[in-house]
C-alpha positions in Angstrom: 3.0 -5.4 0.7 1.2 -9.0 1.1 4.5 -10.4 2.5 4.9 -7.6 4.8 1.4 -7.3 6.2 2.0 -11.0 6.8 5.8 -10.9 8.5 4.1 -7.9 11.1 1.2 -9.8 12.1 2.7 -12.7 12.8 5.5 -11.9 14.7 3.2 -9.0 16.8 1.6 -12.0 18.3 4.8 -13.0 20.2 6.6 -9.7 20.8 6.0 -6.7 21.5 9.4 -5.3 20.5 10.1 -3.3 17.2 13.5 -4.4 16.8 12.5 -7.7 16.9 9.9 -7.4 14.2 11.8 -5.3 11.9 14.5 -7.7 11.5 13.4 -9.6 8.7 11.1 -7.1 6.8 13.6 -3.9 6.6 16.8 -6.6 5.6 14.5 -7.5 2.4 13.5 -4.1 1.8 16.8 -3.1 1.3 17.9 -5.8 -1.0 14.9 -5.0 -3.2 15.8 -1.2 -3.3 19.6 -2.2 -4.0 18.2 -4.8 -6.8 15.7 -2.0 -8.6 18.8 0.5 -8.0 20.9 -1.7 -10.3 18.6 -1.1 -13.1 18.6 2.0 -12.8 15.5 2.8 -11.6 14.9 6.3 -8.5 11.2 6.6 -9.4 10.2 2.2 -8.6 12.8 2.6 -5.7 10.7 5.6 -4.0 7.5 3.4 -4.9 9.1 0.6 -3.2 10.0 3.0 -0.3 6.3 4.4 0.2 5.3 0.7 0.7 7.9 0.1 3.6 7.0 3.2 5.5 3.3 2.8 4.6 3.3 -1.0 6.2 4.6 0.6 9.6 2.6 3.3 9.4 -0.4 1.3 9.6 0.9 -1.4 11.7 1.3 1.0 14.7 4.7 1.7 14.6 6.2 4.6 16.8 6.4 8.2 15.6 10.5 8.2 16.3 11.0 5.5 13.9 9.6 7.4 11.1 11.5 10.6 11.4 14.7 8.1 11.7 13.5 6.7 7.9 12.4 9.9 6.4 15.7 11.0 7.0 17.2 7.9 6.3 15.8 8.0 3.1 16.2 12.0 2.2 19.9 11.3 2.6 20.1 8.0 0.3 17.8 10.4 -2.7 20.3 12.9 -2.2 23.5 10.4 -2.4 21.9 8.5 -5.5 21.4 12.1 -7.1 25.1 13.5 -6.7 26.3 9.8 -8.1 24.7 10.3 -11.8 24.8 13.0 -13.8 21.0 12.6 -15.3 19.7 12.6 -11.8 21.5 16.0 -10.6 20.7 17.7 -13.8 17.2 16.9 -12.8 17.6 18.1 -9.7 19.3 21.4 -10.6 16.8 22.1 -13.0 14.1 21.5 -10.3 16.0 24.1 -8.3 16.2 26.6 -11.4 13.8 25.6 -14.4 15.2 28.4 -16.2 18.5 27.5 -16.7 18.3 25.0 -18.9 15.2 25.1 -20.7 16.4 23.8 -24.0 18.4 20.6 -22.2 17.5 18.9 -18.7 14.4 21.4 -18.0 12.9 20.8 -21.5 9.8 18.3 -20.6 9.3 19.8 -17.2 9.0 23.5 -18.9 7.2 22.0 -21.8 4.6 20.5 -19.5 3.9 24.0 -17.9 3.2 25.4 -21.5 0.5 22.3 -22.4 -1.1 23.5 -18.7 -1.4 26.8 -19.3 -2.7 26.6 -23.4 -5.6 24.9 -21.5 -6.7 27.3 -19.3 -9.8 26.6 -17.4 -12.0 24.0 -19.9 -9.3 23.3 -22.6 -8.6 23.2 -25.9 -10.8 20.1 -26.6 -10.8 16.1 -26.1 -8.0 15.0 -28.9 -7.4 18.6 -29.9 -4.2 19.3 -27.6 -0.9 20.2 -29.6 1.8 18.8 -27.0 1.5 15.4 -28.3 2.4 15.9 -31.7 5.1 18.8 -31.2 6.8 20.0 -28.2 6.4 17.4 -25.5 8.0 14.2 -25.7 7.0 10.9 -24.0 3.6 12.6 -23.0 1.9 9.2 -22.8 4.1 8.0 -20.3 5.5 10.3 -17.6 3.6 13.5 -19.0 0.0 12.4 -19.6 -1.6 15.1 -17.0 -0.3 17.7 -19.0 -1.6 16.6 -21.8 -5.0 16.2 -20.1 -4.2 20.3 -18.3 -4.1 21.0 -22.2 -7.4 19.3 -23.6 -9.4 19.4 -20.7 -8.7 22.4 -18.8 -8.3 23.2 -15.1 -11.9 21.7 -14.5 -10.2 17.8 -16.1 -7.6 18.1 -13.9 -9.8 18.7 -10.6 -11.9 15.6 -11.7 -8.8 13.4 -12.1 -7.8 14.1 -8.8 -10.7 14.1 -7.2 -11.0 10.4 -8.4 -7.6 9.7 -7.0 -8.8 11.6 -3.5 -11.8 9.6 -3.6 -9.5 6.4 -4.3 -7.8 7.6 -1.1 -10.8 8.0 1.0 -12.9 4.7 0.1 -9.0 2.5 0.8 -8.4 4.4 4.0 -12.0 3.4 5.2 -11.8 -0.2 4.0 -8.3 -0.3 6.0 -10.1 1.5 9.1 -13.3 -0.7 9.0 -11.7 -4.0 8.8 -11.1 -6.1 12.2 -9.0 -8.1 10.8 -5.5 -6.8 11.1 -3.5 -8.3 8.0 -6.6 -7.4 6.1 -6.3 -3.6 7.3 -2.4 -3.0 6.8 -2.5 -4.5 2.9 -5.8 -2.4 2.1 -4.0 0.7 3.8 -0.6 0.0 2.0 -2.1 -0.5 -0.9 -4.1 3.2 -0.8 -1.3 4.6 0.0 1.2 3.1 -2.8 -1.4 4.0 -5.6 -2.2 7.5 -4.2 1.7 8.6 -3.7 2.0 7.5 -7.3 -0.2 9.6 -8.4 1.2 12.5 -6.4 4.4 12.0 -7.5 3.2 12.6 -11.2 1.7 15.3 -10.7 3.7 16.9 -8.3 6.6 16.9 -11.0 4.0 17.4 -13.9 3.1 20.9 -12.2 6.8 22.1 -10.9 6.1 20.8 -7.2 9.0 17.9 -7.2 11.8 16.8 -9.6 11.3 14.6 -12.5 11.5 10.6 -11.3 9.3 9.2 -14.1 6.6 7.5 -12.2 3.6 7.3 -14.2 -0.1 7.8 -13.2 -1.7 5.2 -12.5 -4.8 4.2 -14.9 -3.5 6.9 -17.1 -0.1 6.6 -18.4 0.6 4.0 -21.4 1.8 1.0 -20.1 0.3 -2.5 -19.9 2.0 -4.1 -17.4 1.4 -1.5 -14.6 -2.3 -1.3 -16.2 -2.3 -5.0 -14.6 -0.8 -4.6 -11.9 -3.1 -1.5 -10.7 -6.2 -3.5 -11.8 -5.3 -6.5 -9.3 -4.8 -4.2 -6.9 -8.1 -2.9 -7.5 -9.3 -6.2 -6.8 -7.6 -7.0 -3.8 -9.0 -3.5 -2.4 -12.3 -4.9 -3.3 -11.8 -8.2 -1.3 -10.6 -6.4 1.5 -14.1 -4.4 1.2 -16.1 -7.7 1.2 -14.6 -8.3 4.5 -15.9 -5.8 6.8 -18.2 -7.0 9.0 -21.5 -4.9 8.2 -20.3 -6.7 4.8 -20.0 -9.7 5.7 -23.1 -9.4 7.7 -25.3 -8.4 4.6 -23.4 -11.1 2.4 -24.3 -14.2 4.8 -27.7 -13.1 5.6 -28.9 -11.5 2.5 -26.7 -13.5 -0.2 -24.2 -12.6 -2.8 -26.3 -10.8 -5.2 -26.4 -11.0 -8.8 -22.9 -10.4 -9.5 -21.7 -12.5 -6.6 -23.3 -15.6 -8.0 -22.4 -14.9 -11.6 -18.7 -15.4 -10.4 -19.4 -17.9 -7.4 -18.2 -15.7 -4.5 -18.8 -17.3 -1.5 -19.6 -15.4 1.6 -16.8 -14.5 3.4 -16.3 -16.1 7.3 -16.4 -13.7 9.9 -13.2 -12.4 11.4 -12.1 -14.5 14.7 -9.2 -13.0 16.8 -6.4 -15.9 17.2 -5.4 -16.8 20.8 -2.4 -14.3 21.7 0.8 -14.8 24.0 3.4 -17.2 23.4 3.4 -21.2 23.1 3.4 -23.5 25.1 6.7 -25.6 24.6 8.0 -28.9 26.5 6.2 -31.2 28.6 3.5 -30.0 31.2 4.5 -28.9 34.5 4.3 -31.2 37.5 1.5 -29.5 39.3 -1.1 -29.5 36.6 -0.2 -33.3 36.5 -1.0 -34.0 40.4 -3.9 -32.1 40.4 -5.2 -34.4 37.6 -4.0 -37.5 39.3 -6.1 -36.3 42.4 -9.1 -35.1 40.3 -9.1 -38.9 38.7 -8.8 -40.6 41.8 -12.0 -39.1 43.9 -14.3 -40.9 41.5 -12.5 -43.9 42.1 -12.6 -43.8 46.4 -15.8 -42.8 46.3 -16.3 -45.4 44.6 -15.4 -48.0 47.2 -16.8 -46.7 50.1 -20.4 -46.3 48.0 -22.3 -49.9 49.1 -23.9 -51.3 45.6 -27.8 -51.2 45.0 -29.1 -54.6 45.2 -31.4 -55.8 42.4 -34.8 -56.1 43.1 
């Protein structure tokens, strides 16, 4: 995401053509999707894919080029399915949960069951059965179930109101921000964190087929519990950059917790001179002209008779 922001920006300084800027950003992409592939991983290679189409997106691509990904994209899920036998038994039994309840469909049923023992406030915080009988792996892949379980239909709004909340506060520090590198990596990063969590609970709740992508915050894991945390930080940098921000931060200070950790105040954006460079020596005009300009002074000189001294 930081690489890309950087590679679009750059190279939209010089050209103006897509083809041109796409070069060296989709190339990379797609050995990073073949290299997570090889693992194999579908659910980091869809995360990875919601990060390329989410760094055009917000760097202004055209509307065409998306519908050419999208499909693009819905054809490769499809290949990658028919070419392992886990992945199309997931798909069938997204197609048909009840045909296999007992085998591919197991969690995915399962999950319904924990949701609907909850009902609308739940069973109780640490009270829910799932965890210790019919659900496997429901810290990882299957924790909103487990929440649908103990906390009821009224947990689950809240936990996605946090995430929609997590969407709008990102989308407005992407649409605030002048600075353009600044507004496609707070965008991208929005966007990456909030499909995540759609993708969860899409296949939690019967709406897509199981990937295993885990909800960010929420699921066990501590590496991703890193990795979301920095990006909460970088979100929070971007924040510090808008400009009523940065206004408030140079003229009324840091504030407490700014000067516990030393932030300085950020610098205000400055647009960078646009168009192409200059290259080679200066054209042969420009040089007369300040041969000419040079030598006025000097005839002017002559002709001016000198002041005598008194």
């Amino acid at each position: 995401a930081l690489w890309g922001a950087h590679i679009l920006v750059l190279k939209s300084r010089y050209t103006s053509s897509w083809r041109q800027l796409l070069v060296p950003l989709v190339p990379v992409s797609l050995v990073m999707f073949a290299l997570v592939m090889a693992q194999p991983d579908l659910g980091g290679t869809v995360s990875l894919g919601v990060v390329l189409v989410a760094l055009l997106w917000f760097a202004g691509a055209p509307r065409g080029l998306f519908a050419g990904m999208i499909a693009g994209g819905a054809i490769g899920v499809i290949a990658l399915a028919l070419m392992s036998d886990y992945r199309m038994a997931r798909v069938l039994s997204f197609l048909n949960p009840g045909a296999d309840a007992s085998g591919a469909g197991y969690q995915a049923n399962q999950a319904l069951y924990a949701l609907a023992d909850g009902g609308l406030f739940g069973v109780g915080l640490g009270q829910g059965g799932s965890k210790w009988r019919y659900l496997p792996n429901v810290q990882h892949d299957f924790i909103f179930a487990l929440i649908g379980e103990e906390l009821g239909f009224v947990g689950c709004f809240v936990v996605i109101s946090l995430f929609a909340g997590l969407a709008v506060v990102g989308l407005r520090i992407a649409t605030r921000n002048v600075d353009p590198w600044i507004s496609i990596v707070a965008g991208t990063l929005t966007a990456w964190l909030v499909s995540q969590a759609c993708i969860n609970i899409g296949y939690v709740v019967g709406l897509l087929p199981v990937t295993g992508v885990t909800l960010p915050l929420v699921s066990y894991g501590g590496t991703s519990l890193i990795i979301t945390l920095g990006l909460f930080g970088i979100l929070a940098n971007c924040g510090r950059h808008e400009p009523t921000a940065v206004a408030a931060l140079r003229t009324q200070g840091p504030g407490k917790f700014g000067r516990l950790l030393r932030l300085p105040a950020p610098p205000p954006y400055r647009k960078p001179a646009t168009g192409r460079p200059q290259l080679g020596r200066p054209r042969r005009p420009a040089r007369q002209a300040t041969r000419r300009t040079s030598a006025r002074p000097a005839r002017q000189a002559r002709h001016t008779p000198a002041r005598r001294g008194r």
